[in-house]
ZAMARMAR-399690 format. One record per residue (C-alpha): residue in three letters; x, y, z. Coordinates in steps of 0.25 Angstrom, whole numbers, padded with zeros to 4 digits, always signed. Layout:
BEGIN
ALAXYZ
...
This chain:
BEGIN
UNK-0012+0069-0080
UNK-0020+0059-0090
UNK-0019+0044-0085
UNK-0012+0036-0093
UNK-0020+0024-0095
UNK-0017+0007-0096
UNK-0016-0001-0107
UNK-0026-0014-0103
UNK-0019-0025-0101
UNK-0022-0038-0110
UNK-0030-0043-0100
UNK-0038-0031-0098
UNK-0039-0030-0114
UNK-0044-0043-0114
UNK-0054-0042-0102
UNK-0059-0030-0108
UNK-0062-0036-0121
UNK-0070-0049-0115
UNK-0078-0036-0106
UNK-0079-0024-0114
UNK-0093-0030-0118
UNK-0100-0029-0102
UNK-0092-0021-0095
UNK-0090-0020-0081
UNK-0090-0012-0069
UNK-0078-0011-0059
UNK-0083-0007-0046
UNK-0071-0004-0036
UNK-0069+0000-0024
UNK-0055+0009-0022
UNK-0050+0018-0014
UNK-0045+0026-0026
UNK-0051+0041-0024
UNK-0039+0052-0022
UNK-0029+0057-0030
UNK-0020+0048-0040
UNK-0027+0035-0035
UNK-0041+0039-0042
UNK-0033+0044-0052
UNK-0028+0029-0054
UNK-0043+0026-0052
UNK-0048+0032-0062
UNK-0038+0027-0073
UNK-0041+0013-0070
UNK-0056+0017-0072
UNK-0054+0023-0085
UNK-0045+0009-0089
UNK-0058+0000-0085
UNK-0069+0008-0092
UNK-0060+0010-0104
UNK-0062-0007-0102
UNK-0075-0003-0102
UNK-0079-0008-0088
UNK-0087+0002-0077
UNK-0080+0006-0066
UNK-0087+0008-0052
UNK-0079+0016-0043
UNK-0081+0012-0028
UNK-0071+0022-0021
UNK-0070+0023-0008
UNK-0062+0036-0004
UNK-0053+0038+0008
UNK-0044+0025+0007
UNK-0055+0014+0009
UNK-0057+0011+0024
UNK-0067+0001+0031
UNK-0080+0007+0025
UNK-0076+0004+0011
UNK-0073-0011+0016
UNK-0087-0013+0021
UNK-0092-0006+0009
UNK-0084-0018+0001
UNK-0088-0028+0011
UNK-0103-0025+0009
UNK-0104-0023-0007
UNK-0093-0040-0006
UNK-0105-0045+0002
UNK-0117-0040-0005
UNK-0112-0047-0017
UNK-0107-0032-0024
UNK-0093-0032-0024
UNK-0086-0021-0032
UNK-0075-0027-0043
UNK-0063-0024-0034
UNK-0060-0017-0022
UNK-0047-0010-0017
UNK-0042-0020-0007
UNK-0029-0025-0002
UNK-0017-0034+0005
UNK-0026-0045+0014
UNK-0039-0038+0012
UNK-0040-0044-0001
UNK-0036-0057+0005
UNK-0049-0056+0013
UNK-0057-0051+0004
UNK-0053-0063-0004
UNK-0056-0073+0006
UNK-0071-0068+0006
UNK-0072-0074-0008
UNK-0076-0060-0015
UNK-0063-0057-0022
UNK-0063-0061-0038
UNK-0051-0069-0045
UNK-0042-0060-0053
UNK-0031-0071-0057
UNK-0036-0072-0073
UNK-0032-0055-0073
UNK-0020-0057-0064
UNK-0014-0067-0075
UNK-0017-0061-0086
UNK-0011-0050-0080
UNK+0000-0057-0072
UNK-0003-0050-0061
UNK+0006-0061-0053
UNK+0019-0057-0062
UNK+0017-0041-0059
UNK+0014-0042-0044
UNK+0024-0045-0033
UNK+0019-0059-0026
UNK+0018-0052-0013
UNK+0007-0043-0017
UNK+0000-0054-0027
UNK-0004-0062-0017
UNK-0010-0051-0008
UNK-0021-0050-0022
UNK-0023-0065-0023
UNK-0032-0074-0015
UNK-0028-0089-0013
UNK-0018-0085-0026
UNK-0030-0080-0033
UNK-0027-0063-0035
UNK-0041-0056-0031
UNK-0035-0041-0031
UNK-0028-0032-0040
UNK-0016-0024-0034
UNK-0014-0008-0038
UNK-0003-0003-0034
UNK+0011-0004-0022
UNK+0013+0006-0012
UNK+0025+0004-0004
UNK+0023+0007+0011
UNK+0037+0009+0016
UNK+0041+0020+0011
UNK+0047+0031+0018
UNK+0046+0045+0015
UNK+0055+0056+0018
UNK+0056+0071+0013
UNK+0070+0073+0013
UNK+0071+0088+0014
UNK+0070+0086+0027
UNK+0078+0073+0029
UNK+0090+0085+0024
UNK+0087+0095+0032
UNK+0087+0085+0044
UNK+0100+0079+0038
UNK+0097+0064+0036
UNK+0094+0055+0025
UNK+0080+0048+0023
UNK+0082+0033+0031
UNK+0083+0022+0025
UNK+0084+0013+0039
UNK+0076+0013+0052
UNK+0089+0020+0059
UNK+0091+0030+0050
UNK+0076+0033+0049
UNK+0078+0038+0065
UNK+0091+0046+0062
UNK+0082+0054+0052
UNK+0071+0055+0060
UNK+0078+0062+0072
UNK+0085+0069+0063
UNK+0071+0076+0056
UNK+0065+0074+0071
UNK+0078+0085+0075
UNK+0074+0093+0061
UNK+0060+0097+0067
UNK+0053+0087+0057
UNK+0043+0075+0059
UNK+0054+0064+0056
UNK+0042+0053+0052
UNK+0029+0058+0046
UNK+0018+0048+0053
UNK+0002+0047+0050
UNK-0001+0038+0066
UNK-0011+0029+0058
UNK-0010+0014+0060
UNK-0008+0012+0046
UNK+0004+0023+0046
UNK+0009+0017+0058
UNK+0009+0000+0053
UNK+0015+0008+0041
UNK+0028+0013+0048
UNK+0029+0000+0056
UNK+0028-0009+0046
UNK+0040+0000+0037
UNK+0048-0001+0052
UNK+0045-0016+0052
UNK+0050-0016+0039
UNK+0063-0009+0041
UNK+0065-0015+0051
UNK+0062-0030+0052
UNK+0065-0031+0037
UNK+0055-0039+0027
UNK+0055-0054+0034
UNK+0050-0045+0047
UNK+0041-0037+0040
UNK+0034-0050+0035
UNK+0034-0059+0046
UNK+0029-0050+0057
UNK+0019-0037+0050
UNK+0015-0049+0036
UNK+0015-0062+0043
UNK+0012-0056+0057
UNK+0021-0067+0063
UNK+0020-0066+0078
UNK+0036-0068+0081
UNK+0041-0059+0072
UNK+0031-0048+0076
UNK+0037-0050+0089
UNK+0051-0052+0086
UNK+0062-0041+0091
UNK+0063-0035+0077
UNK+0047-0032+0078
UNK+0051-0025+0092
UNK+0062-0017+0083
UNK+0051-0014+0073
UNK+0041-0007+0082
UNK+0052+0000+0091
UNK+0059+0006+0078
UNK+0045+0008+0073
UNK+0040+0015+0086
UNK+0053+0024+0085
UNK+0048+0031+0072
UNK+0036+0038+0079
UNK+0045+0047+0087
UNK+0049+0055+0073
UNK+0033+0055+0069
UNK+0026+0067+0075
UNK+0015+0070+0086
UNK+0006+0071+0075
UNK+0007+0059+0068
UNK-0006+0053+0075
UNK-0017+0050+0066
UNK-0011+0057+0053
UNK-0014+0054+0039
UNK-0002+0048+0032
UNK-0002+0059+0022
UNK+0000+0068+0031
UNK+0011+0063+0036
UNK+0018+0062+0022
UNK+0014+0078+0021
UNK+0023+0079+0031
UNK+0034+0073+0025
UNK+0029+0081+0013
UNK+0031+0093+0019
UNK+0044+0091+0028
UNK+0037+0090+0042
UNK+0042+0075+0043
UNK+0054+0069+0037
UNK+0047+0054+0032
UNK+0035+0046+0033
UNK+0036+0030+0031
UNK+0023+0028+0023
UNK+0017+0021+0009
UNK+0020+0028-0004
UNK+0008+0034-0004
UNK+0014+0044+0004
UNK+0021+0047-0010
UNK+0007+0053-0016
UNK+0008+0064-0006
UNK+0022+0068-0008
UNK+0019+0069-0023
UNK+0005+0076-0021
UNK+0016+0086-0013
UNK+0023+0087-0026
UNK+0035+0082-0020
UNK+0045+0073-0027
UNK+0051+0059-0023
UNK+0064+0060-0020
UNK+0066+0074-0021
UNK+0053+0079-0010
UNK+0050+0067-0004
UNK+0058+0053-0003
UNK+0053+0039-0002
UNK+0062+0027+0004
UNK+0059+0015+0011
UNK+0057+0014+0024
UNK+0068+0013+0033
UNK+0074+0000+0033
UNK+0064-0007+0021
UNK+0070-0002+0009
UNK+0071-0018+0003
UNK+0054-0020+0006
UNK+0042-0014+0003
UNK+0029-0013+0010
UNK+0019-0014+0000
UNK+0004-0009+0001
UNK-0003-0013-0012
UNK-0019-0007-0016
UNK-0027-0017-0023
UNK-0041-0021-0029
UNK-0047-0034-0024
UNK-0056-0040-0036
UNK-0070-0046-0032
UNK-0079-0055-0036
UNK-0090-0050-0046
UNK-0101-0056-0052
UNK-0103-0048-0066
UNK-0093-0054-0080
UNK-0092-0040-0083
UNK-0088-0033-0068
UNK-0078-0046-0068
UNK-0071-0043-0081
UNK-0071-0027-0077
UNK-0065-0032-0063
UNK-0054-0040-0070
UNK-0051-0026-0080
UNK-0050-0020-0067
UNK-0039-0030-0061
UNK-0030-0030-0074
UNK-0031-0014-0074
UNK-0027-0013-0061
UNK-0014-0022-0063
UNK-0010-0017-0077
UNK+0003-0007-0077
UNK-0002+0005-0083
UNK-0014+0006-0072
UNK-0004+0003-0062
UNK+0004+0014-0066
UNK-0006+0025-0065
UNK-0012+0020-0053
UNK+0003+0020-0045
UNK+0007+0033-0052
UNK-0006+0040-0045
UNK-0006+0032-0032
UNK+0010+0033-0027
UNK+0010+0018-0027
UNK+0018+0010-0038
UNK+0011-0001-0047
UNK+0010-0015-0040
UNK+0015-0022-0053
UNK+0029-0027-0053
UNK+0039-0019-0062
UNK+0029-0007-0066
UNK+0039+0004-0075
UNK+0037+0014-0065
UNK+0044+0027-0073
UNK+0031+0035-0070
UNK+0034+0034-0054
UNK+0041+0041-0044
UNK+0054+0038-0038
UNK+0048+0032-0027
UNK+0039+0023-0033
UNK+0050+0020-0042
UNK+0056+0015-0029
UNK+0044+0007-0023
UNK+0042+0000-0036
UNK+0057-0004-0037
UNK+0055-0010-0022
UNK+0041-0017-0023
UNK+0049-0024-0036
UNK+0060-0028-0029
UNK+0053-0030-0014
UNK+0044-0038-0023
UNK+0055-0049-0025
UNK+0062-0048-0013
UNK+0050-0052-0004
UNK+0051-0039+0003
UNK+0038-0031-0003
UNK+0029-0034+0009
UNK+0015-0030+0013
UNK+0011-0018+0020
UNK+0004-0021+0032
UNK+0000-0006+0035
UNK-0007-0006+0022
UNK-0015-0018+0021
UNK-0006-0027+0015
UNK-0001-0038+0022
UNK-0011-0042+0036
UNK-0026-0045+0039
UNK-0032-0032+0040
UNK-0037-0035+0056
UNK-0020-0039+0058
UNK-0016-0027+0051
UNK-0026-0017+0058
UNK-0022-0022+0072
UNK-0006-0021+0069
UNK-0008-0009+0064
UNK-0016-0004+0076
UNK-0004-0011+0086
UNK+0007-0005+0078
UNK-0001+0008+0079
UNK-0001+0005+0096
UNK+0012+0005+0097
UNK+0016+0016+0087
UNK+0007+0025+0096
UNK+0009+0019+0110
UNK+0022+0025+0118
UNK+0020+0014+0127
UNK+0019+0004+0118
UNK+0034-0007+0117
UNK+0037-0014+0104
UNK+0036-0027+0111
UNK+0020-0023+0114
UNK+0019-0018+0101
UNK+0024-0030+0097
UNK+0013-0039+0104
UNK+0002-0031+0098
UNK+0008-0033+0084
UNK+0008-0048+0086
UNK-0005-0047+0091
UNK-0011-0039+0081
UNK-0006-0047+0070
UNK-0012-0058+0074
UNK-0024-0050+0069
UNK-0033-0057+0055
């Protein structure tokens, strides 16, 4: 499929006229190496060499762990840092703080990158109001999938509220099928939690107790209702579910072993990879009880500080490319996430897509489009990784009450 390529923006045409005599080099670090997302890659690489500039790929593959952060870390403190680097939520906060990250406000309002983003994710780019980071695109985190074959052969509909989700499931459990498709990673099992506290607790709950980490609310009786429902959803996952990938876990609800898997809309690439068909194959819902918010993980590019005119003007090219709506488009149309602009004609997407853009609208006024915490969006990262491991303790500890559970959480919030 030939990649339909951007017009530049004003700002772009303009930076690109005062540069085209030195051009620059873009040196970034990303994670975009499989499939559709270096697809997206490669199409903003043709856009910035068409500009003139050089680009400088610094990919790491495998999703970007620990090693690729010291590599960062090293190259910040030797004086060498590359023109922007896939970062996000409080991350770039921190990066920020350590004075290395370069001002983007003259590209932001030329662009009026405060009028195309919601507030709520605005402010994670910015530093003491200053934005520092570009955001690429939305993925929604709580969704839940379903294939609904075998929801009609068990004879019940795909929930909708944390009670009818445990009709379903014992009615799949009594079909001979895994009701709830589960990877036990910490990561997959904050994700679950953080949908039940949702569901549950609403979005004041969800913001007080996993955003703000307020000690009372985290050990309030609606908290002791969050981790008991959520404890109850592991007796329809199955004996297996220790250490899977999450992508298996979708596989089976691909393939009708399980009935439905609370998880990310990336989940949605393996169901199209399948070839099966949104609401036809496969269907997408929010999980139970949360169809009014949105957990929201967003990728993005924090910009640093470089020395060279050219490499700074190639930098700012990058920023305005990586906003403008047409790169936005292709990117989200080959990633299964939907563009982070506000408003984005979204003819081209699926249906469920179609929904999550809908929602991240109008979550966006309603103050219910919150940060996931699962995904590196809303907590320090040391608060975040010991949450994460106490949620993880209670998910897999028979022994373990909600009221301990709920000690551990409060303590490991406390975590910065």
């Amino acid at each position: 499929m030939k990649t339909k390529m951007f017009k530049p923006t004003v700002l772009a045409l303009s930076l690109f006229a005062a540069g085209a005599s030195f051009a620059g080099e873009i040196e970034v670090l990303h994670w975009w190496t499989s499939g559709g997302e270096a697809k997206a890659a490669s199409a903003l690489k043709l856009t910035l060499q068409q500009k003139g500039d050089r680009w400088k790929d610094f990919a790491v593959a495998g999703g970007g762990g620990d090693s690729a952060m010291t590599v960062l870390k090293s190259r910040v403190v030797s004086g060498n840092a590359p023109s922007a680097a896939q970062i996000k939520g409080p991350s770039i906060q921190e990066w920020a703080q350590e004075g290395v990250l370069a001002n983007m406000d003259d590209v932001a309002k030329a662009e009026k990158w405060d009028e195309s983003l919601p507030k709520v994710v605005s402010d994670i780019m910015k530093y003491k109001g200053h934005y520092v980071a570009v955001p690429v695109n939305v993925h929604r985190v709580n969704w839940l999938w379903a294939n609904p074959e075998v929801f009609k052969k068990a004879g019940v509909k795909v929930p909708t509220t944390w009670d009818e989700f445990f009709t379903a499931a014992e009615a799949l459990k009594k079909a001979g099928v895994t009701p709830v498709a589960h990877g036990g990673q910490n990561w997959q099992d904050f994700t679950t939690f953080e949908a039940v506290a949702l569901g549950v607790g609403g979005t004041d709950f969800y913001k007080k107790a996993l955003v703000q980490r307020d000690a009372a609310t985290l050990s309030s009786p609606t908290m002791e209702k969050v981790l008991t429902t959520f404890k109850k959803v592991k007796d329809y996952t199955d004996k297996n579910a220790p250490g899977r990938d999450w992508n298996l876990a979708t596989a089976m609800v691909i393939n009708g072993q399980a009935g439905m898997q609370i998880m990310g809309d990336w989940a949605k690439g393996e169901f199209l990879a399948a070839g099966k068909t949104p609401g036809k194959d496969f269907v997408c819902v929010p999980a139970p009880g949360t169809d009014k918010a949105y957990t929201f993980n967003v990728d993005s590019f924090a910009m640093f500080k470089l020395k060279d005119k050219a490499n700074i003007e190639a930098q700012k090219h990058l920023a305005a490319a990586i906003m403008a709506p047409q790169f936005q488009e292709v990117f989200n149309l080959n990633k299964g996430s939907i563009p982070v602009r506000l408003n984005m004609p979204m003819d081209k997407f699926d249906d469920c897509a179609k929904t999550s853009s809908k929602d991240f609208v109008a979550t966006s006024k309603s103050g219910a489009l919150l940060p996931s915490i699962a995904h590196g969006m809303a907590v320090p990262s040391a608060a975040e990784g010991a949450m994460k491991d106490a949620v993880s303790q209670f998910w897999n500890d028979d022994k373990m009450t909600a009221k301990d559970a709920m000690a551990k959480i409060a303590s490991a919030a406390k975590a910065q």
